[in-house]
mmJSON file of the N, C-alpha and C atoms, coordinates in Angstrom:
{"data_MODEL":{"atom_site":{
"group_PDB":["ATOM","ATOM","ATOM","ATOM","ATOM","ATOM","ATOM","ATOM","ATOM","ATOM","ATOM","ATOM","ATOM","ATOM","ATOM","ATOM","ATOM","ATOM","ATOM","ATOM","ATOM","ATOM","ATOM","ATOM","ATOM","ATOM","ATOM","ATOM","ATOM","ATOM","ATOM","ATOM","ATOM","ATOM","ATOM","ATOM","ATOM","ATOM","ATOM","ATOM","ATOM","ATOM","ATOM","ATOM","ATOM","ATOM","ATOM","ATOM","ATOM","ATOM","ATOM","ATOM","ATOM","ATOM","ATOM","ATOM","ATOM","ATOM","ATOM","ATOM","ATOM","ATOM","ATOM","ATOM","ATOM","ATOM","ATOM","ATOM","ATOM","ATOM","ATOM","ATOM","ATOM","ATOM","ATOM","ATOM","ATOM","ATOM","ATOM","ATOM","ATOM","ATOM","ATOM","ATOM","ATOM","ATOM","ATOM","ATOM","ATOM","ATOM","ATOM","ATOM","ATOM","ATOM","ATOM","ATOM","ATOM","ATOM","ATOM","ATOM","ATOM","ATOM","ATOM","ATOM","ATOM","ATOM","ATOM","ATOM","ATOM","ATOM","ATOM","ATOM","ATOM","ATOM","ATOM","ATOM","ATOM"],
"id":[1,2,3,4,5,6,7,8,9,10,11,12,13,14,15,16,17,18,19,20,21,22,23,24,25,26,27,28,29,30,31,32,33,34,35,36,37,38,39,40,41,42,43,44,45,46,47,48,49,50,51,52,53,54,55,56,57,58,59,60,61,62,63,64,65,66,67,68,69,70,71,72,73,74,75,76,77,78,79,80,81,82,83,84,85,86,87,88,89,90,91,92,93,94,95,96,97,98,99,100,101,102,103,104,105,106,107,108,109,110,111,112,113,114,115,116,117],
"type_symbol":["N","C","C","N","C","C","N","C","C","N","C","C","N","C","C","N","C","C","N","C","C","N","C","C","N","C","C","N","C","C","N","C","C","N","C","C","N","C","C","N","C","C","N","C","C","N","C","C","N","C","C","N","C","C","N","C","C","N","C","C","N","C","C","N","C","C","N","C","C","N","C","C","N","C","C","N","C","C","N","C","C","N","C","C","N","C","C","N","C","C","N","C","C","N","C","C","N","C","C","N","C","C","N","C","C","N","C","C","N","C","C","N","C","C","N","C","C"],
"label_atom_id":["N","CA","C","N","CA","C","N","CA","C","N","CA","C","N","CA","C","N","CA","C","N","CA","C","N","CA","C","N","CA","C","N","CA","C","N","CA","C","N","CA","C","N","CA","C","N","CA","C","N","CA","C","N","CA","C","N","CA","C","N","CA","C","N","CA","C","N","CA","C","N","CA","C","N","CA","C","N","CA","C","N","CA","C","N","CA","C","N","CA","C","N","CA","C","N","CA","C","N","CA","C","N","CA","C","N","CA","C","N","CA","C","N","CA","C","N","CA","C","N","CA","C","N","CA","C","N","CA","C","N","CA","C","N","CA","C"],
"label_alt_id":[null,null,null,null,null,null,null,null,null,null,null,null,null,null,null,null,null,null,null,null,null,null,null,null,null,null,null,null,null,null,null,null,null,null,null,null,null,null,null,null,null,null,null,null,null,null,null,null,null,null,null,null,null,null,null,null,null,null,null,null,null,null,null,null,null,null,null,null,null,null,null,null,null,null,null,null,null,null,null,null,null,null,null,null,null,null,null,null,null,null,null,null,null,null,null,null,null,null,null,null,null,null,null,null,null,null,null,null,null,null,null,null,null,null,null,null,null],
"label_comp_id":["UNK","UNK","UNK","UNK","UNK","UNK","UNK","UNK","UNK","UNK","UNK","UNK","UNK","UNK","UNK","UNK","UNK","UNK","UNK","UNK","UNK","UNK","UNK","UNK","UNK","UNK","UNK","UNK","UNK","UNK","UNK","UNK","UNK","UNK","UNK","UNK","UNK","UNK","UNK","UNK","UNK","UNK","UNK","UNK","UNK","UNK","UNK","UNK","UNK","UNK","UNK","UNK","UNK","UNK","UNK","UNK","UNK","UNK","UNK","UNK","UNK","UNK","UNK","UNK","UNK","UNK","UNK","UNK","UNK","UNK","UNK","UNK","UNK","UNK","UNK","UNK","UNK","UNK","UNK","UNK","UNK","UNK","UNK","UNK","UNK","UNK","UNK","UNK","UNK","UNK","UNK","UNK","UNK","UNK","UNK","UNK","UNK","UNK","UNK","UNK","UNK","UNK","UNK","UNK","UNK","UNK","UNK","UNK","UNK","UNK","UNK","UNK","UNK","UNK","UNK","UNK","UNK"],
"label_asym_id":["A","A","A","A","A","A","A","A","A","A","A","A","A","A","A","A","A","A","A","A","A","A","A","A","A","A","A","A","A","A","A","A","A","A","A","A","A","A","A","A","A","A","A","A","A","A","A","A","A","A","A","A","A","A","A","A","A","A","A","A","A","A","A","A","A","A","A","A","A","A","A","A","A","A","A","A","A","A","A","A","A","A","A","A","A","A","A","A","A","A","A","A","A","A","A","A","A","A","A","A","A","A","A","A","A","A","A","A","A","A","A","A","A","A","A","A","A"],
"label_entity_id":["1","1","1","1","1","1","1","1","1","1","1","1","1","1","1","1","1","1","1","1","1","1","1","1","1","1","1","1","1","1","1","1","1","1","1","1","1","1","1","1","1","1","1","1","1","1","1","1","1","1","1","1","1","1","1","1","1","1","1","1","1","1","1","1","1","1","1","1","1","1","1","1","1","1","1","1","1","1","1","1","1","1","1","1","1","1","1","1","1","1","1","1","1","1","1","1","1","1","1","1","1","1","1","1","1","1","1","1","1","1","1","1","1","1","1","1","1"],
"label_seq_id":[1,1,1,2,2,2,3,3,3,4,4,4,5,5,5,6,6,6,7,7,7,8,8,8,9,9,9,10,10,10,11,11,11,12,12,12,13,13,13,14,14,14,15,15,15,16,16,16,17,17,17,18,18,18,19,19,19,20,20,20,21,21,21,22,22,22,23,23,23,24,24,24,25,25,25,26,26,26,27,27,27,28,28,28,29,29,29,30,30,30,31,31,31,32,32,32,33,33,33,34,34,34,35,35,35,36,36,36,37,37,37,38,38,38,39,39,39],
"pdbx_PDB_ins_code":[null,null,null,null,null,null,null,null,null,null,null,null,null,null,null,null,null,null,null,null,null,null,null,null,null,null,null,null,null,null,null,null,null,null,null,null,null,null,null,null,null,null,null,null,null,null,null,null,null,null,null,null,null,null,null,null,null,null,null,null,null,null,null,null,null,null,null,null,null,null,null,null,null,null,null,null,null,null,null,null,null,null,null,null,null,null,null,null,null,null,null,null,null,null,null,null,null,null,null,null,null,null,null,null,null,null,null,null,null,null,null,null,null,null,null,null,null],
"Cartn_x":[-2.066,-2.078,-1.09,-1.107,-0.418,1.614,1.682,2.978,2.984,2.354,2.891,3.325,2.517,2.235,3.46,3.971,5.442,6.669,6.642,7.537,7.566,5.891,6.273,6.479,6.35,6.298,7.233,8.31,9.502,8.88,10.6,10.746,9.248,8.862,7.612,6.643,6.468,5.19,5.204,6.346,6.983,5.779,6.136,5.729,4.1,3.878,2.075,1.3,2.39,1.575,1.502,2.196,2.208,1.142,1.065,0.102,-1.239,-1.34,-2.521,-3.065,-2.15,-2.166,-2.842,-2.422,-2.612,-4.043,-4.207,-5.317,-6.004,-7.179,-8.355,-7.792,-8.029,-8.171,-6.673,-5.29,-4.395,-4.217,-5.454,-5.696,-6.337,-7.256,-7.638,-7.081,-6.172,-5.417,-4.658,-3.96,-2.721,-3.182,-5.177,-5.794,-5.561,-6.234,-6.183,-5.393,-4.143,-2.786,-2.169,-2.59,-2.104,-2.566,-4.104,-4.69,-4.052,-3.83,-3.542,-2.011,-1.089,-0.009,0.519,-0.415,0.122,-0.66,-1.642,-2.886,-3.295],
"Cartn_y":[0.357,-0.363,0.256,1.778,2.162,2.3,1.752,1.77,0.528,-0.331,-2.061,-1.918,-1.07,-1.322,-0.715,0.362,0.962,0.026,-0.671,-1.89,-2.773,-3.629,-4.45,-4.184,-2.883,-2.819,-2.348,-1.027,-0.425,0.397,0.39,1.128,1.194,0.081,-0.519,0.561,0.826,1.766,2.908,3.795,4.804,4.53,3.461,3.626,3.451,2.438,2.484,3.883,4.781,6.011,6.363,6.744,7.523,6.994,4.876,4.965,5.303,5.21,5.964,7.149,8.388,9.62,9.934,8.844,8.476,7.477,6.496,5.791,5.52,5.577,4.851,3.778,2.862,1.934,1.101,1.209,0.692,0.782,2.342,2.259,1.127,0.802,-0.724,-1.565,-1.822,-3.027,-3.044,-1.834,-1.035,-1.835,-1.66,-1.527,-3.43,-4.033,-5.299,-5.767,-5.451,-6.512,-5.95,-4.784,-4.354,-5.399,-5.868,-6.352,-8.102,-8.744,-9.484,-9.811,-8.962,-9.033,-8.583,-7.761,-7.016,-7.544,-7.994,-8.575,-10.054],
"Cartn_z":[11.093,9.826,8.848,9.302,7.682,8.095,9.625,9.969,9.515,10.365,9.277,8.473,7.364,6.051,5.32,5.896,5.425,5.641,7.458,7.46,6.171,6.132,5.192,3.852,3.321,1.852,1.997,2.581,2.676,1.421,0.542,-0.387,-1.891,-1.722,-2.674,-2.137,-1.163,-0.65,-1.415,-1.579,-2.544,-3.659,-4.577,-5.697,-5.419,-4.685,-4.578,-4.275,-3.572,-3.527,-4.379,-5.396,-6.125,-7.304,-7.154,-8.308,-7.767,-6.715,-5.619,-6.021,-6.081,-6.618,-7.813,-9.072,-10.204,-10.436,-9.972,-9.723,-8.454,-8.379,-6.83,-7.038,-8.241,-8.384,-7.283,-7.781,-7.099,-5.501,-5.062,-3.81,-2.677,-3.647,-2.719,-2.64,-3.839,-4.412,-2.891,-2.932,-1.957,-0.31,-0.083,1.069,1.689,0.488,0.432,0.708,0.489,0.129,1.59,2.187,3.562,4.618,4.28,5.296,5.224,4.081,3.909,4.375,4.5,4.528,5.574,6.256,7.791,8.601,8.628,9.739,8.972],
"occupancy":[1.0,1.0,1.0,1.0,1.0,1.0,1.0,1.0,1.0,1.0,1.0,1.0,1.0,1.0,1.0,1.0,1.0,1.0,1.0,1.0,1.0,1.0,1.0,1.0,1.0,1.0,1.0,1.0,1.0,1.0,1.0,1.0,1.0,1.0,1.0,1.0,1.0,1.0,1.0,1.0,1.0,1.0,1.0,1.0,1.0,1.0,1.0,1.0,1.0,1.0,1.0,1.0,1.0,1.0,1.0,1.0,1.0,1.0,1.0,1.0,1.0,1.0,1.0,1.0,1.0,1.0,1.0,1.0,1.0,1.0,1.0,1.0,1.0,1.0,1.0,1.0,1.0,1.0,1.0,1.0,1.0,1.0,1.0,1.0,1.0,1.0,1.0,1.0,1.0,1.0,1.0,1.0,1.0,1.0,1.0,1.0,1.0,1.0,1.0,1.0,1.0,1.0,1.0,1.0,1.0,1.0,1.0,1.0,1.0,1.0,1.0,1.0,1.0,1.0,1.0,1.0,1.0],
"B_iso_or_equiv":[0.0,0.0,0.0,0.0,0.0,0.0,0.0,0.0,0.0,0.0,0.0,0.0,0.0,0.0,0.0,0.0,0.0,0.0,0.0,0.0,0.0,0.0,0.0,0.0,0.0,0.0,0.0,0.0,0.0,0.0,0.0,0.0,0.0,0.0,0.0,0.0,0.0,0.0,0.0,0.0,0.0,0.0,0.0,0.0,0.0,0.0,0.0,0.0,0.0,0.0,0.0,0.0,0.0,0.0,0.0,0.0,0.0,0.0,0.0,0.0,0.0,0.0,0.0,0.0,0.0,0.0,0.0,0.0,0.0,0.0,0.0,0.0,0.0,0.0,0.0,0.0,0.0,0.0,0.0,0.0,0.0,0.0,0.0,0.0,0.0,0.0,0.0,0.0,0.0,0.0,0.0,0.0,0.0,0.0,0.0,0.0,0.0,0.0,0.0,0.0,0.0,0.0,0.0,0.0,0.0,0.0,0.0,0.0,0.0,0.0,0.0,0.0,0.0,0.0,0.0,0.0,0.0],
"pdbx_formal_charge":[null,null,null,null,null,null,null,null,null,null,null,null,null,null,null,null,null,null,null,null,null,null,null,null,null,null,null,null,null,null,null,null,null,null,null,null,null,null,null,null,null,null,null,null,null,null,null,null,null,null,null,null,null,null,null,null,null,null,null,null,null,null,null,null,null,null,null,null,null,null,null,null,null,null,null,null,null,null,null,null,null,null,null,null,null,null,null,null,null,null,null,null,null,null,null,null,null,null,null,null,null,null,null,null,null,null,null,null,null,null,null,null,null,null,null,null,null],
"auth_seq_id":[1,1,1,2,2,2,3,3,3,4,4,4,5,5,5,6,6,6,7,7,7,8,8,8,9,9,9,10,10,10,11,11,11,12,12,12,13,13,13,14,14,14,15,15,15,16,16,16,17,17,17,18,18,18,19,19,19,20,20,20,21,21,21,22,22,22,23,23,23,24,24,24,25,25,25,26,26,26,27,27,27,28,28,28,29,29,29,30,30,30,31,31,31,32,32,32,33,33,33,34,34,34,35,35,35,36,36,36,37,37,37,38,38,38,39,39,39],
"auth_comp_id":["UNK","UNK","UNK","UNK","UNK","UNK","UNK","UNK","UNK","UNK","UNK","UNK","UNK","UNK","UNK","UNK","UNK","UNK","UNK","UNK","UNK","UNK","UNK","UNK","UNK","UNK","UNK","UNK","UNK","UNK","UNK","UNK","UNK","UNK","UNK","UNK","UNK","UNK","UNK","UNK","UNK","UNK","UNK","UNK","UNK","UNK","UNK","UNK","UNK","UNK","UNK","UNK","UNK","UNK","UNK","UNK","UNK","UNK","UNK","UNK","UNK","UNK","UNK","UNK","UNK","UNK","UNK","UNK","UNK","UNK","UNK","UNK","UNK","UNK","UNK","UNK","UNK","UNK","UNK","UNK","UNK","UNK","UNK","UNK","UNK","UNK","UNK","UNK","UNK","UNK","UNK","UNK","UNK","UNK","UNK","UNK","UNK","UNK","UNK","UNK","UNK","UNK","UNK","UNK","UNK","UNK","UNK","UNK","UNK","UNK","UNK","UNK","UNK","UNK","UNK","UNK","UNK"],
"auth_asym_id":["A","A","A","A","A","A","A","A","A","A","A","A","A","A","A","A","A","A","A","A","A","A","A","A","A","A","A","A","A","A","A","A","A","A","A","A","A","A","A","A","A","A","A","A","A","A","A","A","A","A","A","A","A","A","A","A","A","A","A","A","A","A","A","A","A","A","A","A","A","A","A","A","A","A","A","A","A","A","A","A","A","A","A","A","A","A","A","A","A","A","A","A","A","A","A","A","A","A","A","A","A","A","A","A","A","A","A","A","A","A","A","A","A","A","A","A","A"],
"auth_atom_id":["N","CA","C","N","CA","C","N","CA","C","N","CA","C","N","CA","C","N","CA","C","N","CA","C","N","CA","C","N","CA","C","N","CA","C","N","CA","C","N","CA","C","N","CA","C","N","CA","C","N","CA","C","N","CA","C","N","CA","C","N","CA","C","N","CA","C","N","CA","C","N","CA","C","N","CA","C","N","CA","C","N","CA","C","N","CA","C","N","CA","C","N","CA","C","N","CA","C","N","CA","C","N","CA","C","N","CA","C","N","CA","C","N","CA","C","N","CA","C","N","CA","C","N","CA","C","N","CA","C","N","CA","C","N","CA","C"],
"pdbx_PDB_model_num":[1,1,1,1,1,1,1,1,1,1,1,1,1,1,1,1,1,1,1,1,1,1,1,1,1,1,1,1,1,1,1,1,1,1,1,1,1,1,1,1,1,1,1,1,1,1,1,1,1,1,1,1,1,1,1,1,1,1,1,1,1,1,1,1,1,1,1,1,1,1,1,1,1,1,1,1,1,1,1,1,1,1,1,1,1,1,1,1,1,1,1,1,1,1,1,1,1,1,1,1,1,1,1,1,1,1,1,1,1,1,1,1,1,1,1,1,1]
}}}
């Protein structure tokens, strides 16, 4: 999932970690939009 998830987001993944780091909250956002978008 989290290789998809680097394909499809690329360079964008960068920043979701980091708001990850910063918020839980953008972590699910992050989880959701993986499942939606990679599976």
């Amino acid at each position: 999932m989290v290789k998809c998830w680097l394909r499809e987001a690329g360079a964008h993944n960068v920043l979701v970690t980091s708001a990850v780091n910063n918020n839980g909250v953008t972590e699910l956002f992050a989880l959701l939009h993986t499942e939606e978008g990679c599976c």
